[in-house]
C-alpha positions in Angstrom: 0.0 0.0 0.0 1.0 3.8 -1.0 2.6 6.0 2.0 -0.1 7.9 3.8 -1.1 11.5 3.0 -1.5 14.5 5.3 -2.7 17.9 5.7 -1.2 20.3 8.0 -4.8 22.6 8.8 -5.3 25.3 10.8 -7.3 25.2 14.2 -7.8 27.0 17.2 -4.5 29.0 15.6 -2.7 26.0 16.0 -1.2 24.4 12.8 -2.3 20.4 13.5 -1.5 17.5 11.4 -3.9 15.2 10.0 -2.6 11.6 8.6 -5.1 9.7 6.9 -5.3 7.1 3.8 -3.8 7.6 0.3 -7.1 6.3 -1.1 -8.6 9.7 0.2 -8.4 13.1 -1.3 -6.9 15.7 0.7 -10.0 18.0 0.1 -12.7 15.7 1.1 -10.3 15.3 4.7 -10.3 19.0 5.8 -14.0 19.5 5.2 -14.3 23.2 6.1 -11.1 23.7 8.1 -7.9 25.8 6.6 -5.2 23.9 5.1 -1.7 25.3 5.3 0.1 22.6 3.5 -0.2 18.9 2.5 1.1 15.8 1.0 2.8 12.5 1.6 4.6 11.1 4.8 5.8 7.7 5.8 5.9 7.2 9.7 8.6 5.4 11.6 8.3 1.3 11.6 10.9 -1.9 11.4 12.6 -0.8 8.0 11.9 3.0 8.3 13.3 4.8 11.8 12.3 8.7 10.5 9.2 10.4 9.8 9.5 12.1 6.4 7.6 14.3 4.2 7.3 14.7 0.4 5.2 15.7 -2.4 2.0 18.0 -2.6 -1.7 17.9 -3.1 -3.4 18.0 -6.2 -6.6 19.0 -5.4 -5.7 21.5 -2.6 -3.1 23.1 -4.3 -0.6 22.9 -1.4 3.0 21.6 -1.2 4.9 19.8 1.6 6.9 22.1 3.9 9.7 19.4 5.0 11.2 20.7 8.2 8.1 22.5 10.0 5.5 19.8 8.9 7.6 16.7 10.2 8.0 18.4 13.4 4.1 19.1 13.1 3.1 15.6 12.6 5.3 14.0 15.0 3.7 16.5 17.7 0.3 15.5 16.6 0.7 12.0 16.6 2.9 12.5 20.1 5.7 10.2 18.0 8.8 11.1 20.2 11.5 10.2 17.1 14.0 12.1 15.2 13.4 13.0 11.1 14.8 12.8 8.1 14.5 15.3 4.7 14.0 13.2 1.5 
């Protein structure tokens, strides 16, 4: 299965990551919310020790922002790991 996608949106003024299934569109995740940025990320496991970020979404028009939306995911998801850039 395909990496999972992400959305970084805005709430409460609080940027807040939201990881969900590739088989989803970005768009139909944030329902009404504001997205800042969005795209790809593959989480730590066995083979994979990082959280990394890449790509962008089509139908939101919004690119990854490496460095600020790894730390924002792994504060989301309370994942207490280092990252990587790809």
């Amino acid at each position: 299965m395909d990496n999972p996608k992400y959305v970084i949106i805005l709430e409460c003024d609080c940027e807040v990551a939201i990881v969900f299934s590739p088989l989803l569109d970005h768009r139909d995740v944030i329902g009404n919310k504001t997205a800042i940025s969005a795209g790809f990320c593959q989480l730590p496991d066995k083979s994979h020790k990082y959280i990394s970020v890449y790509g962008q979404s089509t139908t939101l028009e919004l690119k990854s922002r490496v460095n600020e939306d790894i730390q924002i995911i792994r504060q989301s998801l309370n994942l207490n790991v280092s990252y990587s850039e790809i």
